[in-house]
C-alpha positions as CSV (number, residue, x, y, z in Angstrom):
1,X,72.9,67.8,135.2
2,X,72.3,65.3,132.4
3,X,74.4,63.0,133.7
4,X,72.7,63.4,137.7
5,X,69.5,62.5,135.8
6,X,70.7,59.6,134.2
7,X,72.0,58.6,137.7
8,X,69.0,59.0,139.1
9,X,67.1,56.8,136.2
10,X,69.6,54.1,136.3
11,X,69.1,53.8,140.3
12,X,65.2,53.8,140.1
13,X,65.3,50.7,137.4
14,X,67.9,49.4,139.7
15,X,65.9,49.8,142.7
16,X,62.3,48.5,141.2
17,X,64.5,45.8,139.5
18,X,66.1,44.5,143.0
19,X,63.0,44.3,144.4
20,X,61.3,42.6,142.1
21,X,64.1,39.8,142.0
22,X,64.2,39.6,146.2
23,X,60.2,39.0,145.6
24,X,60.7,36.4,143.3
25,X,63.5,34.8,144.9
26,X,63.4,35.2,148.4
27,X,60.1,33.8,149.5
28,X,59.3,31.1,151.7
29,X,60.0,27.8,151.4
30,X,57.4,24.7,151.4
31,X,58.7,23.9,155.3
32,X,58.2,27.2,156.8
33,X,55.6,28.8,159.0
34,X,54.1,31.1,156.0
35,X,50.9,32.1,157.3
36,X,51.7,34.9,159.7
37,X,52.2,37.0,156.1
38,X,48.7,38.4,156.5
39,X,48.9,40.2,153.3
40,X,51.8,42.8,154.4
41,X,53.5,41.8,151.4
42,X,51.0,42.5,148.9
43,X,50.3,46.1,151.1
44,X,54.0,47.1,150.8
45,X,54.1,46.5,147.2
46,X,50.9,49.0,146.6
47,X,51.8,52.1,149.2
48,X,55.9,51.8,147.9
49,X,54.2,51.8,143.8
50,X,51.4,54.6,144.9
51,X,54.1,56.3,147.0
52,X,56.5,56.8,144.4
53,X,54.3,57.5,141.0
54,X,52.6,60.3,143.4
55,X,55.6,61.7,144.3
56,X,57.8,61.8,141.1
57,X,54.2,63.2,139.6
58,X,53.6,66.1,142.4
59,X,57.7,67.4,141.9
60,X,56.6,67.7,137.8
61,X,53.4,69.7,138.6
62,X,54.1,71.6,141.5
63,X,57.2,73.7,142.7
64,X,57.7,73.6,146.8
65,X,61.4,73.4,146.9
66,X,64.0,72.6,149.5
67,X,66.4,74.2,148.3
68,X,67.4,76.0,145.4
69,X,70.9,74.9,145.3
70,X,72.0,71.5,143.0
71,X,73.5,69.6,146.0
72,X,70.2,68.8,147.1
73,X,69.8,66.4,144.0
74,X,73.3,65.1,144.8
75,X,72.7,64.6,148.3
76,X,69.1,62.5,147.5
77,X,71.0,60.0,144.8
78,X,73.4,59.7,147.5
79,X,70.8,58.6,150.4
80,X,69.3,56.3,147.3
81,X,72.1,54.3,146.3
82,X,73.1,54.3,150.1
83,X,69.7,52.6,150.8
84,X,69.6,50.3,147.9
85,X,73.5,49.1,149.0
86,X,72.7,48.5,152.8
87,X,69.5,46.9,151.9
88,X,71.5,44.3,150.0
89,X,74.3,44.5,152.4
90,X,71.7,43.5,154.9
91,X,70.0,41.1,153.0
92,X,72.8,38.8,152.9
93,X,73.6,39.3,156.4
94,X,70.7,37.3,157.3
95,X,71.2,35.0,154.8
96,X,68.6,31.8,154.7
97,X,66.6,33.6,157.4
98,X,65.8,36.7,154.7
99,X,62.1,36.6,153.6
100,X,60.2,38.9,151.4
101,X,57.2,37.4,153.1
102,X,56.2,37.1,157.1
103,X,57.5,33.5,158.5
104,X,59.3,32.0,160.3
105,X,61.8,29.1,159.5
106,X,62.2,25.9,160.9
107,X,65.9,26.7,162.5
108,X,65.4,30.4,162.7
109,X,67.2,32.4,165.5
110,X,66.9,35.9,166.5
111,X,70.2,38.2,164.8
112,X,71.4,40.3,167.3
113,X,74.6,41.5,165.7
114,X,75.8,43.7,163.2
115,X,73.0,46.4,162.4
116,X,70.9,44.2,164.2
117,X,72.2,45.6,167.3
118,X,71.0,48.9,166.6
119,X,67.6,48.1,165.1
120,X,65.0,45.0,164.5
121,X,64.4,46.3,161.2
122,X,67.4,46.9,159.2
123,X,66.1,46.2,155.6
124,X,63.1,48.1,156.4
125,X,65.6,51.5,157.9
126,X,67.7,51.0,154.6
127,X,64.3,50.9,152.4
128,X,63.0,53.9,153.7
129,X,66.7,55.6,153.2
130,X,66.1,54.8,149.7
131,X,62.4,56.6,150.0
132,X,63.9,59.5,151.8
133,X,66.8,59.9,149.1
134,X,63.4,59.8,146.5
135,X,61.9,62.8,148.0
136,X,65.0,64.8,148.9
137,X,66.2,64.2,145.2
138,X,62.8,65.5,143.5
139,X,63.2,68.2,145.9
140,X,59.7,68.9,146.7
141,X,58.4,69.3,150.1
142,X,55.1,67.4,149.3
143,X,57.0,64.8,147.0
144,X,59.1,64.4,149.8
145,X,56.2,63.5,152.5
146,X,54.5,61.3,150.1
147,X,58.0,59.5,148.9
148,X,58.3,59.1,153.3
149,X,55.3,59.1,155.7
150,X,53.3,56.4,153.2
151,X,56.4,53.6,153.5
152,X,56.7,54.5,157.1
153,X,53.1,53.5,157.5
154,X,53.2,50.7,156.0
155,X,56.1,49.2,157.6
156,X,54.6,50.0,161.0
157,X,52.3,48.3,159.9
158,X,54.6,44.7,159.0
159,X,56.6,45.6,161.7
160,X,53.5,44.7,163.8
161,X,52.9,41.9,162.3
162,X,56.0,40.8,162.3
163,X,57.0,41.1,165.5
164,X,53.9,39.5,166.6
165,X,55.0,36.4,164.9
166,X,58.9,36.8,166.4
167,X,57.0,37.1,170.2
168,X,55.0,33.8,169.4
169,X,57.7,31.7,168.6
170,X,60.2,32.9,170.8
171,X,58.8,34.6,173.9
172,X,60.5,36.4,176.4
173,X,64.0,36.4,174.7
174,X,62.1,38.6,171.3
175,X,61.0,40.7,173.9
176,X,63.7,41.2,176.0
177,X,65.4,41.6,172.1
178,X,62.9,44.7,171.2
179,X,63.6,46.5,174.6
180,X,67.4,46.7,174.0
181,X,66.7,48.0,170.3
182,X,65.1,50.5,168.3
183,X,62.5,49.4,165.2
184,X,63.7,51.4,162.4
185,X,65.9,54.0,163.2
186,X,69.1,53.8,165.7
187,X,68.4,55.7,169.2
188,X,65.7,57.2,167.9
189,X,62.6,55.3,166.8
């Protein structure tokens, strides 16, 4: 169990740390359409921060279990250190066209392959992974809603944003893009 719980420290530093270095580094250059942001960025960083303090919080003061049984911990540093490896994975499939921030660069096209394929949001699907592996691991129903449903929110709500910007710069093939695909989660949602 000690060693599960140092796991599971060493992948929160690792997953507060990552972000904090794709903010830094992967923002949007001096050429690029950066005004379609409209403060998304900023409202991510607060619901993921309340999110998760509220959640670890409510699994130390409160017992609603999913299950009584030790895998459950396993099985939510799993889904967390699956998330954190896709988002990267998927990070550097996009390559130049990754922001942190809404825009839209100079040569940008629209990826359709790889996970792309299956979703518009990829990075956002592995992110929430990472929030789902969060509230399965403190195994806690009410951890577990606040670790999901407040992320969700909030990237329905860049997602919107986004893909307003993606339809005004390239039209009917985005849209044609977002009927063959799911946001977030493949064949599903």
């Amino acid at each position: 169990m000690k060693t599960l719980s140092l796991l599971f420290s060493i992948s929160m530093v690792l997953w507060i740390v990552s972000e904090i270095i794709y903010k830094q580094t992967l923002k949007s250059g001096a050429a690029d359409k950066k005004d379609k942001d409209k403060s998304t960025l900023n409202i991510l960083w607060i619901v993921f921060l309340i999110s998760i303090a509220s959640a670890v919080t409510i699994s130390y003061r409160t017992r609603f279990p999913v299950s009584e049984g030790l895998w459950i911990k396993y099985m939510g540093e799993f889904l967390i250190l699956s998330g954190l490896l896709l988002r990267f994975i998927i990070i550097r499939s996009l390559g130049k066209y990754f922001t942190v921030d809404v825009t839209i660069k100079k040569d940008h096209k629209i990826k359709k392959e790889g996970f792309y394929r299956w979703v518009r949001h990829p990075s956002y699907s592995a992110s929430l992974l990472t929030f789902l592996g969060l509230g399965i691991y403190l195994n806690n129903w009410i951890s577990l809603v606040l670790a999901v449903i407040p992320p969700l929110l909030a990237f329905n709500h860049r997602i919107k944003v986004e893909e307003q910007a993606l339809v005004e710069q390239f039209g009917e093939e985005y849209i044609e893009y977002r009927k063959s695909t799911r946001k977030i989660i493949p064949f599903i949602y």
